[in-house]
C-alpha positions in Angstrom: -12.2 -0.9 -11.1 -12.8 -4.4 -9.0 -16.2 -4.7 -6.9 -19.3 -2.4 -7.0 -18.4 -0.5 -3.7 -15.4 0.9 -2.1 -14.7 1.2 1.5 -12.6 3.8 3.7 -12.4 5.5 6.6 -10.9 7.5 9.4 -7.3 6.9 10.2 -7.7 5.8 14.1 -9.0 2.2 13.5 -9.2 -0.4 16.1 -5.4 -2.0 16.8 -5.5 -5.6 15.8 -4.3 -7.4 18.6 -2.6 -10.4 15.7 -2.0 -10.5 12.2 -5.1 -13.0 12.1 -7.5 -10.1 13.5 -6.0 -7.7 11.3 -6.8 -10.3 8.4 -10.4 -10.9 9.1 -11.3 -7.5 9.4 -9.8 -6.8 5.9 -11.4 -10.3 4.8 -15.1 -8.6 6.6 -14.5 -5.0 4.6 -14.0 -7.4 1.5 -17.0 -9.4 1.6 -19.1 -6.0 1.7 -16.6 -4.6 -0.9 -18.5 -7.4 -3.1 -21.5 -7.5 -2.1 -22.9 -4.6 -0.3 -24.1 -6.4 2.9 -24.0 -9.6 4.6 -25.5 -11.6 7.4 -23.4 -12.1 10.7 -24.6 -15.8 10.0 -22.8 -15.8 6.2 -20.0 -14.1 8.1 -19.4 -16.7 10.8 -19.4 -19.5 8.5 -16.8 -18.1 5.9 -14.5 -16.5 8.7 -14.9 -20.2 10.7 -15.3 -17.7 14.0 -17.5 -17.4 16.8 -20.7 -15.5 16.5 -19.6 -13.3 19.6 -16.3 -12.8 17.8 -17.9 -11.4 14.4 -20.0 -9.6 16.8 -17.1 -7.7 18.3 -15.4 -7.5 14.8 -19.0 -5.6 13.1 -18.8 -3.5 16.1 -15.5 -2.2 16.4 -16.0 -1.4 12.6 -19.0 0.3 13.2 -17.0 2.6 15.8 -14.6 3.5 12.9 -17.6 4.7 10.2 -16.3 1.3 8.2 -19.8 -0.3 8.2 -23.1 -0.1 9.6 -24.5 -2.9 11.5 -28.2 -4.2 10.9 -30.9 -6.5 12.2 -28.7 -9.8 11.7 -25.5 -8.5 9.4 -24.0 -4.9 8.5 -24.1 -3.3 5.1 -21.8 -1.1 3.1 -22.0 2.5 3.8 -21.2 5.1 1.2 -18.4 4.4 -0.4 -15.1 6.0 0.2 -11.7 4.7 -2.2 -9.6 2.1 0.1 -8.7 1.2 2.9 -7.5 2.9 5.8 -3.5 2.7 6.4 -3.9 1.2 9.8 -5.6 -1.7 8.1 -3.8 -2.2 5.5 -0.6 -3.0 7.8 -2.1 -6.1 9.0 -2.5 -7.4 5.6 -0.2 -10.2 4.2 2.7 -9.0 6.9 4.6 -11.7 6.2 4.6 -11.4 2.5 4.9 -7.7 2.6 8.4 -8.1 4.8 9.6 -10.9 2.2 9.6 -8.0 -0.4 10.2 -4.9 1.2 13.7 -7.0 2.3 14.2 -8.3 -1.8 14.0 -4.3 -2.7 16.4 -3.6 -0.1 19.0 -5.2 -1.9 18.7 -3.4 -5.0 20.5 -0.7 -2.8 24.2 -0.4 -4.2 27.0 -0.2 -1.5 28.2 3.1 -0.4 26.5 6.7 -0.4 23.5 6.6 -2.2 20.1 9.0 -2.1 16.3 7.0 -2.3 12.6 8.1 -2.7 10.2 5.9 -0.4 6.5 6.8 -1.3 4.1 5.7 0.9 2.1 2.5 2.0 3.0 -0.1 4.1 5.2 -2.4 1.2 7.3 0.7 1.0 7.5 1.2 4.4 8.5 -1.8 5.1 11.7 -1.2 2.8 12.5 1.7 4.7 12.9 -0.6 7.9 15.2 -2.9 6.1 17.6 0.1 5.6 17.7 1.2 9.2 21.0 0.1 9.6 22.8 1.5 6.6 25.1 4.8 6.7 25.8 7.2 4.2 21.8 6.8 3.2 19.5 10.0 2.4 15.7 8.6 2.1 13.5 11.5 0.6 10.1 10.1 1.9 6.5 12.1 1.8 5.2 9.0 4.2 4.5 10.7 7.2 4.6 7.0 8.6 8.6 6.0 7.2 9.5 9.6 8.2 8.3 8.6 11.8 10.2 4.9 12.2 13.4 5.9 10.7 13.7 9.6 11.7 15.4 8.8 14.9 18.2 6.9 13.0 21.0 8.9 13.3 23.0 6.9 10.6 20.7 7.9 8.0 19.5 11.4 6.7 15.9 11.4 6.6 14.5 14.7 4.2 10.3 15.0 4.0 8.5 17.0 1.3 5.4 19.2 2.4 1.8 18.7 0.9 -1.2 17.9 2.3 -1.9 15.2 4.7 -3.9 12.7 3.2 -5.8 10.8 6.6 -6.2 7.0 4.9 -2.3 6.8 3.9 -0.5 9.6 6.1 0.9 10.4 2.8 1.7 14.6 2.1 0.8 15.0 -1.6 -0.2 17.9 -3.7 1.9 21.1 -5.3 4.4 21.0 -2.6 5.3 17.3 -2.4 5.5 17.9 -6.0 7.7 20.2 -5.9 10.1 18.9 -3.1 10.4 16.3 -5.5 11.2 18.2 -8.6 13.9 19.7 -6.6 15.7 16.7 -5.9 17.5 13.7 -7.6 17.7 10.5 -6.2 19.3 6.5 -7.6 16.3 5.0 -7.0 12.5 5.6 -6.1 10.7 2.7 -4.1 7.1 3.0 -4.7 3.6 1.2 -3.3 0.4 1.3 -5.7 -3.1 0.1 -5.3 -2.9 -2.0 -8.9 -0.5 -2.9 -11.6 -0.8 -4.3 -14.8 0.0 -4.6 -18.3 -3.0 -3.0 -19.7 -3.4 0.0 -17.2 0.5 0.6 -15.9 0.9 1.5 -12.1 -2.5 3.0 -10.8 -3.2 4.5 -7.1 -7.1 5.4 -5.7 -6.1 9.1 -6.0 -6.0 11.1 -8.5 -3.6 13.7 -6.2 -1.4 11.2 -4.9 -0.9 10.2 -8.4 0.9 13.7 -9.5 2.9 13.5 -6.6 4.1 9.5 -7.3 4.8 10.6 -11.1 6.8 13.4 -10.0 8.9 11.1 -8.0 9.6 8.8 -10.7 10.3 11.7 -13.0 13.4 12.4 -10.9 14.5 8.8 -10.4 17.0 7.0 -12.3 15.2 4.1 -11.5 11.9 2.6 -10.1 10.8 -0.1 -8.0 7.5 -1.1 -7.6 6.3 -3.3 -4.4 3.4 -5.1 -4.6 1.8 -8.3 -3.0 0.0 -10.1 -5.2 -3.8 -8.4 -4.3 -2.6 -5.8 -6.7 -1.4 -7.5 -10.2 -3.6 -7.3 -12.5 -5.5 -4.6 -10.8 -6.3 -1.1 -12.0 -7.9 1.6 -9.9 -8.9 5.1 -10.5 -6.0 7.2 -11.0 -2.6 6.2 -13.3 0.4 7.1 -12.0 2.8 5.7 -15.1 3.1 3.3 -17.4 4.9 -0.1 -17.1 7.7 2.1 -19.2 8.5 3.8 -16.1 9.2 1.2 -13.7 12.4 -0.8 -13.8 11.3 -3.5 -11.3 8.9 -5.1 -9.7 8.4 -7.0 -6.5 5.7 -9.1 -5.6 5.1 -12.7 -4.0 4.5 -15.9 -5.6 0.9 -15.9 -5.3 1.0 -13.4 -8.4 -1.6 -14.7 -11.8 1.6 -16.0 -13.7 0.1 -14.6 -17.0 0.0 -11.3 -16.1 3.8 -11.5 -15.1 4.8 -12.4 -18.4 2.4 -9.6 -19.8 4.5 -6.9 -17.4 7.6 -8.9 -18.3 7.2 -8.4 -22.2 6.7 -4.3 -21.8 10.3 -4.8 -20.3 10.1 -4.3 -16.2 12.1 -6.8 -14.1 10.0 -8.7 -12.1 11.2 -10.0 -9.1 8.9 -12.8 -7.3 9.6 -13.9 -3.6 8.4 -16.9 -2.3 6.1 -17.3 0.8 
């Protein structure tokens, strides 16, 4: 796994009020991810910010149990597995849209039934099917279920489990299970890291069993994924590369590792930014 320390948290983080805020508090959560603390001087120089607005930044993470502050800096605190869903959302929004709408039109025409597992690629593939009909999305995103539940042009079906507070994601024996009891065309899936040596991988173990279960009753796979995560692996494998019929990431992907993927015989599908 990337980085000597890991960083999580509760789910009610500060709203960013831009996708720039969003970004440097993600790119402040990264620096410690690295290196375990920092000065607010080191801070203000690589961020190109005030010191008053890295002041604001440190102490709105503080709040949130993401960092503690210190005489001049913050450090790490201990470490947790990833980031908080709330976060993540502000990350790379524009790229993340360019390939949750790509995945969208793997969608055939007509009646058709999809899996959408969570994180905020994924979710952002449910949003680009809001206006389809004769569309049943099996989700265990407590976050998809919630945007596109209302719509009453598509028929929106949640598994149980347990709530898991960085992703809003229900995993465990039930979401397992709801899955096992279903089959669906396609399964649209976000991970933490993909690559040709480790396959699709996730930060937990858990929500791993229940993303394998919904590929095992897929008849096909698609994996989204900006370009943060090729070539990564974290803790927990969900499949290997065997599993997934395409992928969908941006152009800023290593180019290298795309071919390795390529060779093991998954479609990959790059958008540009």
């Amino acid at each position: 796994m990337p980085g000597g320390h890991a960083l999580g948290g509760s789910e009610a983080l500060p709203r960013a009020g831009s996708g720039k805020r969003a970004d440097r508090l993600v790119a402040i959560l990264g620096v410690l991810n690295e290196r375990g603390d920092v000065s607010l001087q080191d801070l203000v120089t690589e961020l190109g910010v005030s010191v008053a607005t890295v002041r604001r930044d440190l102490a709105d993470l503080e709040g949130q149990g993401l960092l503690s502050r210190t005489h001049g800096g913050a450090r790490v605190l201990a470490p947790a597995l990833e980031l908080p869903v709330r976060l993540r959302a502000g990350q790379s929004h524009q790229v993340k849209q360019l390939i949750a709408r790509r995945a969208a039109t793997f969608l055939p025409e007509g009646p058709f039934a999809i899996a959408i597992g969570g994180g905020t690629t994924a979710a952002g593939v449910a949003r680009a099917l809001i206006f389809r009909t004769d569309l049943t999305i099996v989700t265990n995103s407590l976050t998809t279920a919630t945007e596109i539940g209302s719509r009453p042009n598509l028929r929106v079906m949640m598994t149980g489990g347990l709530i898991r507070a960085n992703s809003f994601e229900l995993v465990g024996a039930l979401a397992e299970n709801s899955f096992a009891s279903i089959n669906v065309g396609m399964a649209i899936l976000g991970v933490d890291g993909v690559s040709a040596e480790g396959g699709i991988t996730t930060h937990d173990e858990t929500e791993a069993r229940t993303n394998a279960a919904m590929i095992r009753h897929a008849q096909r796979t698609v994996v989204v994924a900006d370009s943060s995560k090729i070539g990564r692996i974290t803790l927990a494998k969900v499949a290997g590369l065997e599993s997934v019929g395409d992928l969908v990431t941006d152009d800023a992907a290593p180019p290298e590792e795309l071919r390795r993927i390529r060779a093991l015989g998954t479609r990959v599908h790059v958008v540009g930014v």
